[in-house]
N, C-alpha and C positions, 0 to 999 in steps of 0.2 A: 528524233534520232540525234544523238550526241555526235556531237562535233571531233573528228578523228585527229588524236596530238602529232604534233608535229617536234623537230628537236632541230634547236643550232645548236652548231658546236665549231670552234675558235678557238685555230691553232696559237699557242700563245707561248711567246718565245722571249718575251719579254715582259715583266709587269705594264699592265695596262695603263694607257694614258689616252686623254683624252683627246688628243693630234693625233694618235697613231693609229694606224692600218695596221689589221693585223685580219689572214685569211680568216675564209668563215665555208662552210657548209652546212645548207641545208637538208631534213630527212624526214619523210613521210610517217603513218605510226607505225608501219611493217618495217622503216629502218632502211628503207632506199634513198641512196643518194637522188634531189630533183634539182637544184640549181645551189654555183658556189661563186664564194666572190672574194673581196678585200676588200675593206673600208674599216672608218673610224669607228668607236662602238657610237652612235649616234644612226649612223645609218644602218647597223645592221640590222636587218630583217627581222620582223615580228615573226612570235614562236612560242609554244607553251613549256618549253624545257630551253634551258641554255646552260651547256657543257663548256669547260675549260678542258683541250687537249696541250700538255704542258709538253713542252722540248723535249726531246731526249737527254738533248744534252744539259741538262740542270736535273735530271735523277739516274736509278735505277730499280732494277726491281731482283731480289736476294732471292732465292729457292733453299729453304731451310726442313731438316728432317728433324723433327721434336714429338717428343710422347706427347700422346691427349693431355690437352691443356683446357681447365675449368676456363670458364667465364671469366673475363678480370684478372684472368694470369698469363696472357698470350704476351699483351705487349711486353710487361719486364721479362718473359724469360725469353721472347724475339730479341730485345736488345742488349744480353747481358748473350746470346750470342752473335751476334754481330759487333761484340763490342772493338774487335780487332781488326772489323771493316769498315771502318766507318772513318771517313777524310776528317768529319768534326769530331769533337767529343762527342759523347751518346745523347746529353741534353741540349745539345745543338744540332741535332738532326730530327727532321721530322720521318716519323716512321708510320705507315697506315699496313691495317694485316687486310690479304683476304681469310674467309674461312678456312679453318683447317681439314683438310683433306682424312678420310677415315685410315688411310694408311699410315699416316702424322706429317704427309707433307703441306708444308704451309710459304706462300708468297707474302713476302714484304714489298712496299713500295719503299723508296728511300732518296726523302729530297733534302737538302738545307734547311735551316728552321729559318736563317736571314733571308733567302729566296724565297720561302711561303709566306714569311711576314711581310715583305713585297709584294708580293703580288696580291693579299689581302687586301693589302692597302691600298693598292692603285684600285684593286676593283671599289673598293667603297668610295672613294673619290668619283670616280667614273659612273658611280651607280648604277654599279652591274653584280645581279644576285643572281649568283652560278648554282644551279644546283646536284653539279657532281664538278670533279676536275681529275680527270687520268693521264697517267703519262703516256707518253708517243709509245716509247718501245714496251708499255703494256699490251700494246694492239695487234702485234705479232705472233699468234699461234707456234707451239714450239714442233716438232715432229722428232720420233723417234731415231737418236744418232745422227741425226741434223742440227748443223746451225744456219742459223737466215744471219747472212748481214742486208742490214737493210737500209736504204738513203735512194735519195732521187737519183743520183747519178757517182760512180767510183770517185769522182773528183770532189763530192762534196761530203762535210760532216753526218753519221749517220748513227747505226747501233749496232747489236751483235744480239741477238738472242738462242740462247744454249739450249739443247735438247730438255732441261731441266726446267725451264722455265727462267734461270735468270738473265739480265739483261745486262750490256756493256755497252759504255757509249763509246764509240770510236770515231776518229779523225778520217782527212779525204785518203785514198791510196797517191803512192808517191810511184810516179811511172808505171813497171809493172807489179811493183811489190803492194800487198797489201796493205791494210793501215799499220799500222807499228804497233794498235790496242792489240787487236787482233792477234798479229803474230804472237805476240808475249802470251794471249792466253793461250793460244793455243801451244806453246810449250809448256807452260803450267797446271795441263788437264791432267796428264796422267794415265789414270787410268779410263777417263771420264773424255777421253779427246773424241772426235767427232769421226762418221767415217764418212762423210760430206759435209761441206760448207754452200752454202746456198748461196747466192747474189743476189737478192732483190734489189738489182740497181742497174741505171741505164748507164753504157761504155760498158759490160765485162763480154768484149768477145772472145773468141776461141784463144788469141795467142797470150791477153790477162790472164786467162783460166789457165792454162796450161804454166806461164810462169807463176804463179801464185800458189799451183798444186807442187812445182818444182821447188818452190822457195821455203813452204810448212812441212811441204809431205805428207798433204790430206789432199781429196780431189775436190775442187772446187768446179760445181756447177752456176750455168746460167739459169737465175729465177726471171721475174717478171719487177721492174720498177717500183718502188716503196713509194704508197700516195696514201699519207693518214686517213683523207676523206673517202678512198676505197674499204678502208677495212671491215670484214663482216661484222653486222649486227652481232652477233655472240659474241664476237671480241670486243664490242663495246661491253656487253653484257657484263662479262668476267672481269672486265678490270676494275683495278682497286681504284675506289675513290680518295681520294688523298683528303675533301674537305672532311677531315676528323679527328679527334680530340679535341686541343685546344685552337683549332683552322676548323673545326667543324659551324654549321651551319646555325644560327638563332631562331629559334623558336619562332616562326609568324602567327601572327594574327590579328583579322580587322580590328578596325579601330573598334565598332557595335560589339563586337564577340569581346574586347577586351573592356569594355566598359560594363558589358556584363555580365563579366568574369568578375570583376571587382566590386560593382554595384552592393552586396552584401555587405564586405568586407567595409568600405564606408561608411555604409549608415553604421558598422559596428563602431568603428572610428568615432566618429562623431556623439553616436551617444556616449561610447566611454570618456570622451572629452567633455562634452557637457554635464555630467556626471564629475568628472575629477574637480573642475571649475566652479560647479556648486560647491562640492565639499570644501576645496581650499577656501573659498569665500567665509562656509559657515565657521572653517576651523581658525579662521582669522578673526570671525567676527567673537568669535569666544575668547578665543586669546585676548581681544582689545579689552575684552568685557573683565577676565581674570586682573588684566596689569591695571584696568582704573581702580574696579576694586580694591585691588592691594593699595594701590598708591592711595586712597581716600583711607580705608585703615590707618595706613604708615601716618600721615599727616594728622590723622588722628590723636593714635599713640605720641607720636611727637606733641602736640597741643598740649595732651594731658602731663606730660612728662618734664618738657623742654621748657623752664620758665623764659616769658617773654616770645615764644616762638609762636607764629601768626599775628604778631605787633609790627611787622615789616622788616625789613634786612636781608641780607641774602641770605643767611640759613632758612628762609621759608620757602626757597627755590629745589633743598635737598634735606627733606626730614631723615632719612636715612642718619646722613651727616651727622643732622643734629643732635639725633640721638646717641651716634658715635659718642660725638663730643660731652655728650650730658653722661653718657657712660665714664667715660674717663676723668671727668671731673668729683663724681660720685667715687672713684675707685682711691682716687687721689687724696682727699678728703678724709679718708677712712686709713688712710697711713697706707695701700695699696699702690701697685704701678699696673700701670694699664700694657696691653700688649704691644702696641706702638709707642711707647716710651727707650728711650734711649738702652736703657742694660737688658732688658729683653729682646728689641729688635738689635742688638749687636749681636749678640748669644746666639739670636737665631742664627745672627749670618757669620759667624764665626768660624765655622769647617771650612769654608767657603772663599774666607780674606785669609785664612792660615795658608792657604796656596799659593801665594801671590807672592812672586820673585822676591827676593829680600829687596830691600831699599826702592821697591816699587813704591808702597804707600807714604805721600810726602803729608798728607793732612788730613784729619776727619773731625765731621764737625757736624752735629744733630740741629733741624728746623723742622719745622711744621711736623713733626712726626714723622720725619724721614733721616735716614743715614747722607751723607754728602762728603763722597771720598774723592779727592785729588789724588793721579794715578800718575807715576810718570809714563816714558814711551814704553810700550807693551808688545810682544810679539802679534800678527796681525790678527789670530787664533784666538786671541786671550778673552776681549772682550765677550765673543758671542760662549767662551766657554762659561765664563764668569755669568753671563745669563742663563745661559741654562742649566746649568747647578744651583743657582739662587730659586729658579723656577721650582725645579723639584723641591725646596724646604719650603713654597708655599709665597715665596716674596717676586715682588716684581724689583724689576732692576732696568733702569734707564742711561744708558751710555750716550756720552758726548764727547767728540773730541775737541782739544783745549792745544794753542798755541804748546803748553810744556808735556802735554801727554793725552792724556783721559781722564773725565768728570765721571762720578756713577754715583748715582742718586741713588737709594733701597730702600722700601716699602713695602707695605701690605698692600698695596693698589698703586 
């Protein structure tokens, strides 16, 4: 026979810490109160559900009339009207819906988004995984042309809930005047004002009632004192859970269930790893294979080509080189100029020094097959432009700066 659940649930008026007391009651799985208490969350009571009941006073809850709304479209058209209710901006409130109602009435909760992010956070600290959180003056059944105010006693902070379903947090009564929330709504109803006010709260005897119905102009009756941990099972039922959206709840699961959730997904891993790591191997070892090849060619050609090359010197460290240089010697010889010769590598770079501020160039002077300009001082811009327009005609260009300005060396490498 399975074991019947059980549910705490933790008035919570503060974000959670791990020193603080904060009430708690316990409930059988038919939803009856058995035993309640206070303590740290360390001591409270083992339980296969644990409920967060949030303050009144840190939300409320909206009663809104909107045409049927698909899936996916409640929350932005809740908060584009609410958007003129709301103490924060609209992305600084957190807003939970219930179902919408076939007639198109629909409940918002509505708490702070800094407040929820609080108390996230203290519960993870604390490590405590709630899994619903409603507010206080969710728990209030509304009745028709009734309002319930509701608090432990007239003197202390409480709520207001409207015949419509929404909710106002209100302060203590001051003497025999009601709270000050109150009054003001209740001038603000209209058409919508109440034709009783209910008390659920302990002090409203007859001579309260009477001045409070004299001070509105609506009759206030005596209810029965507002105790969260009394309220019926259905009214836990119906309220809105708050942990949702982005305060919603994380996916669990055991550690086994999650190791062999992914179990596949590894071995896929891995072989395509193993696989990648062959191939980069094999596509290296061929590249090594392509570049000796060439270089024993090159060295080759160079031998056959380059007199005296492979007799020692350092041209036998860069056949490439050599063969450059055996080119250009060949071209020279023949009454030709090679491409890295002085009036072709100028030519090349000639569009390029024509740019160059007047009385900028103080000297230029050809070695090794390179240009060698003395620059005076240059805007700080110049040099990297002068590189990179030399770049695109093909030439490399090496900048240094010098006691009287800039050095720029220009080549083909």
């Amino acid at each position: 026979m399975a074991q019947a659940s059980t549910t705490l649930r933790v008035f919570v008026d503060e974000p959670p810490q791990a020193t603080r007391a904060a009430p708690w009651a316990l409930y059988d799985a038919a939803g009856h109160l058995t035993r309640s208490g206070s303590a740290a969350p360390a001591a409270w009571p083992e339980a296969d559900r644990v409920e967060a009941v949030i303050a009144a006073a840190h939300g409320r809850v909206a009663a809104l009339e909107l045409p049927p709304l698909p899936p996916g479209r409640a929350d932005a058209a809740v908060r584009y009207a609410l958007e003129d209710q709301l103490a924060d901006a609209p992305d600084e409130s957190h807003v939970a819906l219930a179902p919408q109602n076939a007639d198109g009435g629909l409940r918002a909760a509505i708490v702070a988004g800094a407040w929820m992010s609080a108390f996230v956070e203290g519960s993870r600290r604390c490590d405590i995984d709630w899994d619903r959180a409603v507010l206080e003056s969710d728990l209030a059944p509304s009745a028709s042309s009734v309002w319930r105010w509701c608090a432990s006693s007239i003197g202390r902070a409480g709520f207001v809930s409207t015949d419509r379903g929404a909710t106002i947090a209100v302060g203590a009564a001051h003497g025999d005047d009601p709270p000050a929330e109150l009054a003001l709504a209740l001038a603000r109803a209209g058409s919508g004002v109440p034709r009783t006010v209910r008390v659920d709260a302990d002090g409203a005897g007859p001579a309260f009632l009477a001045a409070a119905g004299q001070a509105t102009g609506i009759a206030f009756a005596a209810g029965t004192p507002w105790r969260w941990a009394e309220a019926s099972p259905s009214a836990y039922a119906r309220a809105i859970d708050l942990l949702s959206g982005r305060f919603g709840p994380e996916p669990r699961l055991s550690s086994r269930a999650t190791a062999r959730m992914f179990r596949p997904a590894l071995w896929i891993a891995a072989i395509a790893l193993s696989l990648h790591i062959a191939a980069t191997l094999g596509q290296w070892a061929w590249l090594r294979w392509q570049s000796f090849a060439m270089d024993r060619e090159l060295t080759a050609l160079a031998r056959a080509a380059v007199p005296g090359f492979g007799q020692g010197g350092a041209a036998d460290a860069a056949p490439a080189l050599a063969l450059a240089h055996r080119e250009r010697d060949l071209k020279h010889r023949a009454g030709l100029t090679a491409r890295d010769d002085f009036l072709p590598l100028l030519s090349r770079a000639a569009p390029v020094l024509a740019s160059l501020p007047r009385g900028a160039l103080r000297s230029l002077s050809y070695a090794d097959s390179h240009l060698l300009l003395d620059l005076g001082q240059l805007d700080a811009k110049e040099p990297s432009r002068l590189q990179s327009e030399l770049r695109q005609l093909g030439l490399v260009a090496i900048v240094a700066p010098t006691q009287a300005g800039t050095r720029l060396r220009i080549g083909w490498d």
